[in-house]
C-alpha positions in Angstrom: -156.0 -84.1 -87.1 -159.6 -82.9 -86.5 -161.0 -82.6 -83.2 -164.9 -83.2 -81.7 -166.4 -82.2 -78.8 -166.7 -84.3 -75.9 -170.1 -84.7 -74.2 -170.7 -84.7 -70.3 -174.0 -86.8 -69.2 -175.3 -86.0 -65.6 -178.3 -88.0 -64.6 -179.7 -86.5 -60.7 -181.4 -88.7 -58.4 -184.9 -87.9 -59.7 -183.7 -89.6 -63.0 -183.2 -86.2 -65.4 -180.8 -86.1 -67.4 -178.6 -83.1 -68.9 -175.8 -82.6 -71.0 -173.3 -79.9 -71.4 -169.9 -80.0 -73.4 -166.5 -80.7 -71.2 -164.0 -80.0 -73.8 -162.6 -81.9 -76.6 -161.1 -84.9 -77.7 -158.1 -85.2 -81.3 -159.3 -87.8 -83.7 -156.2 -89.4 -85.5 -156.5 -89.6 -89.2 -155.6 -93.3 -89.6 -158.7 -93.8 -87.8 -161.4 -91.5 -88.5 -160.5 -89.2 -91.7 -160.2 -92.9 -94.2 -161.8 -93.4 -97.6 -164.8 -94.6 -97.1 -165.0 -98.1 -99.5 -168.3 -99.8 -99.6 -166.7 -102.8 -101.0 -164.9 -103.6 -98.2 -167.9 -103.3 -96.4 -169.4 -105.8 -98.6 -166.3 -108.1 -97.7 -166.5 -107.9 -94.2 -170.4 -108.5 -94.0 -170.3 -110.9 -95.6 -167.8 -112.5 -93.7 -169.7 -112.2 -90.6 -172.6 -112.9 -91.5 -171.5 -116.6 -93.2 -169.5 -117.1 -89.7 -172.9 -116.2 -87.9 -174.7 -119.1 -90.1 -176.0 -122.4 -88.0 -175.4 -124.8 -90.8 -177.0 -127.3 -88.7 -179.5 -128.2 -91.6 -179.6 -132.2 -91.8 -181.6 -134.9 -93.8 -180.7 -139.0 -93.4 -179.5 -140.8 -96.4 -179.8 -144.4 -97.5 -176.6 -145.2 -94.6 -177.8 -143.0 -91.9 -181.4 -144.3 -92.3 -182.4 -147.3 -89.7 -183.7 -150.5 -90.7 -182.7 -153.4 -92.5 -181.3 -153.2 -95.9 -183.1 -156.6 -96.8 -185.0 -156.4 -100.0 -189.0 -157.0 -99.5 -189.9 -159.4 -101.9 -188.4 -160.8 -105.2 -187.7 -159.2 -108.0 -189.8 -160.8 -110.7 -193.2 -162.3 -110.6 -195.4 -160.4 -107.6 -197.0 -157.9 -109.8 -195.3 -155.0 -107.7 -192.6 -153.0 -108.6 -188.8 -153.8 -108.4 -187.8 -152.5 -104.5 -184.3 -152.6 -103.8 -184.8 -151.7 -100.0 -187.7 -150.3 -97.6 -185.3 -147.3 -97.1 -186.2 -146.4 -100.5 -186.3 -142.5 -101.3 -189.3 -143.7 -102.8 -191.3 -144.3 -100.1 -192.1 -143.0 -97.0 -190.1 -142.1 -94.2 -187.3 -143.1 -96.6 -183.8 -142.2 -97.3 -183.4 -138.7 -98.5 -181.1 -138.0 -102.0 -178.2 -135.4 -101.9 -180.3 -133.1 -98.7 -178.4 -130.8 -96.5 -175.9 -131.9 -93.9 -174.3 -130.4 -91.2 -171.8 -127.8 -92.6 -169.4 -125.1 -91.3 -170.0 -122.0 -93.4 -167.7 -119.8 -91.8 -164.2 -118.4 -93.4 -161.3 -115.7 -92.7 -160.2 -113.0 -94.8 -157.6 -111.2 -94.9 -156.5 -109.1 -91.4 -155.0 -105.9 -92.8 -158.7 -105.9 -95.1 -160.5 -106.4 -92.3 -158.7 -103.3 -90.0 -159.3 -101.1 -93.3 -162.6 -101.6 -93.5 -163.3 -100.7 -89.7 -161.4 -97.9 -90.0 -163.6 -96.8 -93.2 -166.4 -97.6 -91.3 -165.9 -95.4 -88.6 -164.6 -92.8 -90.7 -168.1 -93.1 -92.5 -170.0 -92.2 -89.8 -167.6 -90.1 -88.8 -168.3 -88.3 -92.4 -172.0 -88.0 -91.8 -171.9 -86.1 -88.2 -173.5 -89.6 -86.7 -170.6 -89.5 -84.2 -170.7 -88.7 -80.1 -168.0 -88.7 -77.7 -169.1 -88.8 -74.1 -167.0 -88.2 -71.1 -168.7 -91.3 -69.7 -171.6 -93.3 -68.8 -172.1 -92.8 -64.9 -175.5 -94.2 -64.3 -176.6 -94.3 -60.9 -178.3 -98.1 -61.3 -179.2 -100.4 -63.9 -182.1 -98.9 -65.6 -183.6 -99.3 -69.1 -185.7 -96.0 -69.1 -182.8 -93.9 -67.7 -180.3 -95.4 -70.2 -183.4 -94.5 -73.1 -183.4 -90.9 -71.8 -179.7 -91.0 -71.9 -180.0 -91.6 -75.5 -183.1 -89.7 -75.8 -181.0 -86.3 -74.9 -177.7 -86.9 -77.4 -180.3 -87.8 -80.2 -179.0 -91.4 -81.1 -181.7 -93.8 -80.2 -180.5 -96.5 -82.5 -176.3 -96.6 -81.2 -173.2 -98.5 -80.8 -171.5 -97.7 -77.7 -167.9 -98.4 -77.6 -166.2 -98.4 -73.7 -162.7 -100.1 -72.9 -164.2 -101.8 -69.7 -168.1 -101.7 -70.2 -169.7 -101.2 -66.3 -172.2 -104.0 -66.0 -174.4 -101.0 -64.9 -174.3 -100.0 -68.9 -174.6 -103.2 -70.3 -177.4 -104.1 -68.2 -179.3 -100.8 -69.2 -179.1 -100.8 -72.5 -179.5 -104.7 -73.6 -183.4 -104.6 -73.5 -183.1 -101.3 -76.0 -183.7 -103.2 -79.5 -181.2 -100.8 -81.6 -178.5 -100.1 -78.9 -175.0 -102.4 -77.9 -172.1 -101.9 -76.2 -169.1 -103.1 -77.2 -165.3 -102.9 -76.1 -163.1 -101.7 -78.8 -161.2 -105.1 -79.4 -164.7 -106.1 -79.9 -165.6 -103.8 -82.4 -166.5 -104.9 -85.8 -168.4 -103.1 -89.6 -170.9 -105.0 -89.1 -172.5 -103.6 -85.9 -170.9 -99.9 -86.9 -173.0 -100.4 -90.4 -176.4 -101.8 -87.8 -176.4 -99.0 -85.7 -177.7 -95.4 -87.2 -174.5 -92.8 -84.6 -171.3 -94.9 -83.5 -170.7 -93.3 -79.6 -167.0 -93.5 -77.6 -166.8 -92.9 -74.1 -163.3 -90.7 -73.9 -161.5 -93.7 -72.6 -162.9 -96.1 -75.1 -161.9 -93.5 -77.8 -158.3 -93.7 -76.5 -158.6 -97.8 -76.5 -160.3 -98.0 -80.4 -157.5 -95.2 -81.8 -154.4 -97.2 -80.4 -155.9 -100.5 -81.5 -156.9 -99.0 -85.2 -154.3 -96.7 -85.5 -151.0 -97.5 -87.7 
């Protein structure tokens, strides 16, 4: 069982931040120390991403079209050509052959595949020194620019934070950073751990995510 040091964040009133080390946190195996399988990752992405998909694409066909189904003029003998209807696909503002219609492109895969590749995940980043335990996030207000400097002073602009109960104060700061979201561990998923460049745990959202993952 490996162990990393945990990070203590102090922001003063003027808005500065510093950061000294408070001790250490034990990184179970199951979680942290897995192969790390890019095919799972593949998986899971893709997953995600099809459930993420609007599939609200729609055309009108020869039913769905309104207007009258009556046939214009005779078959034979007016010169024109042979019209069945004035919903033809034909013609303008007619009927539409075999378009899109509304459709749910989302599926499930397998659970235990799913909980393998999140644990390879984080053991990926783990594997490339990309992850930061803090002590916690105590920010004295909702600010963007404080919450950058946060960031700005462990080195991980682009981040997933992971906290058991995210403070609103936290959320609030960092949802107008473009690269940065916070997550609760039951909310944690490959896809946002592969988006985000360092994977961060507050201590008690590192306690949450290893007796969630953990066998």
């Amino acid at each position: 069982m490996a162990t990393q040091d945990i990070i203590k964040i102090e922001v003063d009133p003027s808005g500065d931040v510093t950061r000294e080390t408070s001790g250490s946190a034990q990184l179970s195996d199951d979680v942290f120390a897995q192969p790390v399988r890019s095919d799972y990752f593949w998986e899971v992405v893709k997953q995600i991403r099809a459930s993420k998909r609007a599939g609200t694409a729609s055309t009108k066909n020869v039913a769905k079209l309104s207007g009258s189904g009556r046939k214009p003029w005779r078959q034979k003998g007016t010169g024109r050509a042979r019209v069945g209807s004035r919903k033809s696909p034909l013609w303008k503002g007619g009927a539409v052959i075999f378009g899109p219609s509304p459709k749910d492109w989302s599926y499930s895969i397998n659970k235990k595949l799913r909980k393998k590749a999140l644990r390879s995940a984080i053991s990926a980043r783990t594997e490339e020194g990309r992850l930061i335990i803090v002590e916690k996030f105590d920010l004295p207000e909702i600010k963007t620019k404080t919450m950058k400097k946060v960031l700005d002073q462990l080195e991980a602009t682009s981040a997933l934070i992971v906290d058991e109960n995210p403070a609103m104060v936290l959320v609030r700061s960092a949802r107008n950073l473009p690269k940065v979201k916070v997550v609760s561990p039951n909310r944690l998923n490959v896809y946002d751990i592969l988006l985000h460049e360092y994977l961060i745990f507050t201590k008690v959202g590192l306690e949450a995510a290893q007796g969630v993952l953990g066998k």
